[in-house]
C-alpha positions in Angstrom: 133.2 125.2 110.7 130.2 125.1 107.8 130.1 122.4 105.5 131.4 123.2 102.2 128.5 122.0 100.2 129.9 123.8 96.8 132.8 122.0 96.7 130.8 118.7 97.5 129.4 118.7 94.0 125.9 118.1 94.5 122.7 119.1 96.4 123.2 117.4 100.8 119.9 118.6 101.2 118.3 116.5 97.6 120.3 114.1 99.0 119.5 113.3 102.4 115.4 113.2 101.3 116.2 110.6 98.7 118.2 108.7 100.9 117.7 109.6 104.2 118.8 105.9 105.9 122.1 107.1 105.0 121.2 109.5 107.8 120.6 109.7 111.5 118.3 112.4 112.9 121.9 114.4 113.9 123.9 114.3 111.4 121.0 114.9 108.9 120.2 118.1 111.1 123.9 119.5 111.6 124.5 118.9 107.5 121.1 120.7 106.6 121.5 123.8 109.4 125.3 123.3 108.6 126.3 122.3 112.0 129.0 119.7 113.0 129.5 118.2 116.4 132.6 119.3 117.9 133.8 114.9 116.8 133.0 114.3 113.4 132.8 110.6 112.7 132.8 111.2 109.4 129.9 109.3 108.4 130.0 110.0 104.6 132.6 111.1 102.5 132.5 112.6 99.1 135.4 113.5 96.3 137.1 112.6 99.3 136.0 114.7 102.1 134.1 114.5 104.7 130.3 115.7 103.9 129.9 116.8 107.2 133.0 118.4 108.8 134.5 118.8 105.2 137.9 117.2 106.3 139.9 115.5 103.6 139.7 112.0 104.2 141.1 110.4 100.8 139.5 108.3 98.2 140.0 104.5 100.2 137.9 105.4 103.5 135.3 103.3 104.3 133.2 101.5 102.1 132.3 102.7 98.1 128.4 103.1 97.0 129.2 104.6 94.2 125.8 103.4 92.7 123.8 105.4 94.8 125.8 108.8 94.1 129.3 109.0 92.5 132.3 109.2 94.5 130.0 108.3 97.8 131.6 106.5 100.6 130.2 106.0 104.0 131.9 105.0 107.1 131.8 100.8 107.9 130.2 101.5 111.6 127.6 103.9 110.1 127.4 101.3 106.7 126.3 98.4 109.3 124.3 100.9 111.6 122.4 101.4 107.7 122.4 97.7 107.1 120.5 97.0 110.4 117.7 100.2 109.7 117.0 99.0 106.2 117.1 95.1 107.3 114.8 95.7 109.9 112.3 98.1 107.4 112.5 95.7 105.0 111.2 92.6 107.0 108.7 94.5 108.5 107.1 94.7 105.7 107.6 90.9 104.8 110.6 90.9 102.4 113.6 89.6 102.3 116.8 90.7 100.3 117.6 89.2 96.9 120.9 89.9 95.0 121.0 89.0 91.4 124.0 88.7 88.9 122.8 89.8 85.2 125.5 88.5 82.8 124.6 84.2 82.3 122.0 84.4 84.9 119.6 86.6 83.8 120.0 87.8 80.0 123.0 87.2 77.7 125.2 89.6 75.8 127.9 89.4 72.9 129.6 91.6 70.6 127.1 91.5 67.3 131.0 90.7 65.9 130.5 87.3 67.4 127.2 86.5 65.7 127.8 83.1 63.5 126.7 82.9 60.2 123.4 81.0 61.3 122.8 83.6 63.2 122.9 86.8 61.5 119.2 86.8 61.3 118.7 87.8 64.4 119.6 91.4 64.3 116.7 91.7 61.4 113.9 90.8 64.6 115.8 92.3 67.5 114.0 95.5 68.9 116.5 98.1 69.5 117.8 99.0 72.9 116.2 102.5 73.2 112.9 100.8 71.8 112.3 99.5 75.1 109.4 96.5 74.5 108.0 94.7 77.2 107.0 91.8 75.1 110.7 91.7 73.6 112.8 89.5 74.4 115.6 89.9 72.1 118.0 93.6 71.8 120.0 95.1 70.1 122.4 97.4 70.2 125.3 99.8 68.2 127.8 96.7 69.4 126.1 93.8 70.7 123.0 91.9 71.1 121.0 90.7 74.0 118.6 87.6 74.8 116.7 87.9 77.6 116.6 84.3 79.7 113.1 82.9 79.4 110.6 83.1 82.1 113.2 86.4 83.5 109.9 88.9 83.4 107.6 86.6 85.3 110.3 85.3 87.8 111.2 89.4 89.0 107.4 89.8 89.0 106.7 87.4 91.7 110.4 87.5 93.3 109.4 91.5 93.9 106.4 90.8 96.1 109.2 88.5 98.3 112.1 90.3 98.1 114.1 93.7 97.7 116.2 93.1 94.7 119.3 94.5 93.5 121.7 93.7 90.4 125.3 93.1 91.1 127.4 92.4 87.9 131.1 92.6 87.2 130.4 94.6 84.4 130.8 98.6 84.1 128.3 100.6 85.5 126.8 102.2 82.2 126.6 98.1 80.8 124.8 97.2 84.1 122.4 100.7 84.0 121.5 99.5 80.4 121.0 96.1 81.2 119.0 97.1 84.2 116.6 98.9 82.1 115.8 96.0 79.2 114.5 94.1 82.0 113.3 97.1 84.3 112.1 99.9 81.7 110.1 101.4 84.5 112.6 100.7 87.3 110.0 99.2 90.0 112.2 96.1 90.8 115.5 97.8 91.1 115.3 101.4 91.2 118.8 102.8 91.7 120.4 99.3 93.2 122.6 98.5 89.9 126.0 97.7 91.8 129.0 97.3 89.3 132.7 96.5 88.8 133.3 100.1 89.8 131.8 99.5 93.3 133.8 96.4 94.2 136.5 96.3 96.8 138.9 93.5 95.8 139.1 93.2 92.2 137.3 90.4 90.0 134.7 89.2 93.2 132.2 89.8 94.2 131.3 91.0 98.6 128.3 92.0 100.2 130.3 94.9 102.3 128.5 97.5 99.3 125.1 95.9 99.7 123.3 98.0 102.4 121.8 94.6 103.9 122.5 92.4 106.7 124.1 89.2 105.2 121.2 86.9 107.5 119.0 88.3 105.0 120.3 88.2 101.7 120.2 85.3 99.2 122.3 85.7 96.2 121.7 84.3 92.6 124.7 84.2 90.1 126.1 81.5 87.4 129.9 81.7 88.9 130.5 80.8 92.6 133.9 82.0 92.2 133.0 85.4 92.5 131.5 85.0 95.8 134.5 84.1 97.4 133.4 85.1 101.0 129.5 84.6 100.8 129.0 80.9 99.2 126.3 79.7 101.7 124.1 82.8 100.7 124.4 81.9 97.2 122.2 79.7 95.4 123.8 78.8 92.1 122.2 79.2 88.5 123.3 77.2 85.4 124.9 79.7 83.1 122.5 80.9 80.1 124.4 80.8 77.1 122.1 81.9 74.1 124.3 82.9 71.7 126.9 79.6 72.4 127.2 77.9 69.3 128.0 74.8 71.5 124.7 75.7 73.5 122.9 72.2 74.2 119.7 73.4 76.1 116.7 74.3 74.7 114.5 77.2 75.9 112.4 74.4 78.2 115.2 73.8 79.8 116.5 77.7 80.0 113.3 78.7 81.4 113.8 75.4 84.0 116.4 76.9 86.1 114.7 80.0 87.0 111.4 78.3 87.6 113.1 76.3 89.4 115.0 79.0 92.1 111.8 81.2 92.1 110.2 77.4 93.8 113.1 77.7 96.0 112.7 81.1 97.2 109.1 80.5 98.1 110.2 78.1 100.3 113.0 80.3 102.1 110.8 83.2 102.4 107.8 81.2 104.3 110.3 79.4 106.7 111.4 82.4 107.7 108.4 84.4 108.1 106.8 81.7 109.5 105.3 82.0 113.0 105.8 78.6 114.0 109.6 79.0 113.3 110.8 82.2 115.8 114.3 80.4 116.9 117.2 83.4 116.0 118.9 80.8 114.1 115.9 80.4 111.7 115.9 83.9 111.0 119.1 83.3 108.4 119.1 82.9 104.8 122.0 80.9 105.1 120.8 78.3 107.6 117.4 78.0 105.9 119.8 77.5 102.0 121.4 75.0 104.1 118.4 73.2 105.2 116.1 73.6 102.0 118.8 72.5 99.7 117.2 71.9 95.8 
């Protein structure tokens, strides 16, 4: 049987180059001579069937990453085998994984119908969202407006050289996309890793089962532990930035504080584990060093 690649919807070959850890050497081969092994494990599945043996498999198998291609799903044995290829690149080259919330923790964002009467102003200064400024801190767009948290640009700059990042918000994919790119414009701290509501499995939380990581090397930053239900000793939490809170009681020393503050503690996790003195297996956890570092 050949693999239907029309009715796939998009380009395997395009594919596999731009991703090609979602591929061993054999499948990548029978998929690009349009071969398939006489078993198909059905290692990836899209609209619902299989993008190797082309069986229909439903929209529920496996696990969504929707935010690498829509209507992706890969297999949980071959999302793990994945998980262990990139870990491993990853810390080769010195870098840990960093998951990052955007919504409280990173910028905040309210309808411009919101605005108080003090603070109608700021839509006259805010650069507009397709005006992408590096030096801005403040957006607007048709609907809303967005404040940037201080010190946000500085803390990804050095975080980067650390740590594979990757946005995870609860919000819809085109919100976390555009939010992505205020912060990003030239997308060389995320690139396509903007994972959002769409791409959750249990509704309203958060789970590492879509991050292609191991979960020893991932350290989480968000302003709600509630959403991180299953992964709370990976996370270290943020106070929630609230610029637009009429009731907002911090000033921008203190805003700027917290991440400041988390970038000191990420130094500290990333040279305890990459130190040589420190080669016990149970070092090499995110979650046993969070546990150990503390504040």
């Amino acid at each position: 049987m050949q693999v239907d690649t029309k009715s796939a919807g998009f380009s395997l070959r395009s594919f596999i180059y731009r991703y090609p850890l979602l591929f061993d050497s054999r499948s990548a081969g029978d998929v690009l001579t349009k071969r398939v092994v006489a078993e198909c494990a059905h290692p990836m599945v899209h609209e619902g069937r299989c993008s190797q043996c082309n069986k229909s498999m439903g929209n529920d198998y496996g696990i969504p990453v929707k935010y690498l291609q829509r209507s992706l799903r890969i297999s949980r044995v071959h999302a793990q085998r994945i998980r262990r290829t990139r870990t491993r690149n990853i810390t080769n080259m010195k870098k840990l994984h960093l998951v990052l919330d955007l919504d409280n923790t990173l910028l905040h964002t309210i309808k411009l119908a919101e605005l108080s009467a003090d603070q109608e102003y700021l839509k006259e200064i805010a650069v507009p969202h397709k005006g992408f400024s590096t030096g801005s801190e403040l957006f607007l767009g048709k609907k809303s407006i967005t404040k940037l948290r201080p010190f946000v640009r500085e803390f990804l700059r050095e975080a980067s050289t650390m740590f594979e990042m990757t946005v995870y918000t609860l919000g819809k994919r085109k919100y976390g996309k555009k939010m992505a790119r205020l912060i990003d414009p030239e997308a060389v701290y995320f690139g396509g890793r903007v994972i959002s509501r769409q791409d959750c499995t249990k509704k309203g939380c958060k789970s590492l089962d879509v991050v292609l990581a191991l979960e020893s090397n991932v350290v989480i930053i968000d302003d709600r532990r509630e959403v991180w239900p299953n992964h709370a000793s990976n996370l270290i939490p943020i106070e929630p930035y609230c610029y637009f809170s009429t009731k907002k009681k911090n000033g921008r020393e203190d805003d700027e504080q917290a991440l400041t503050s988390i970038l000191k503690r990420l130094r500290k996790i990333h040279a305890c584990y990459f130190s040589p003195r420190l080669e016990l297996e149970r070092i090499k956890d995110v979650r046993f060093l969070l546990q150990q570092i503390g504040n």
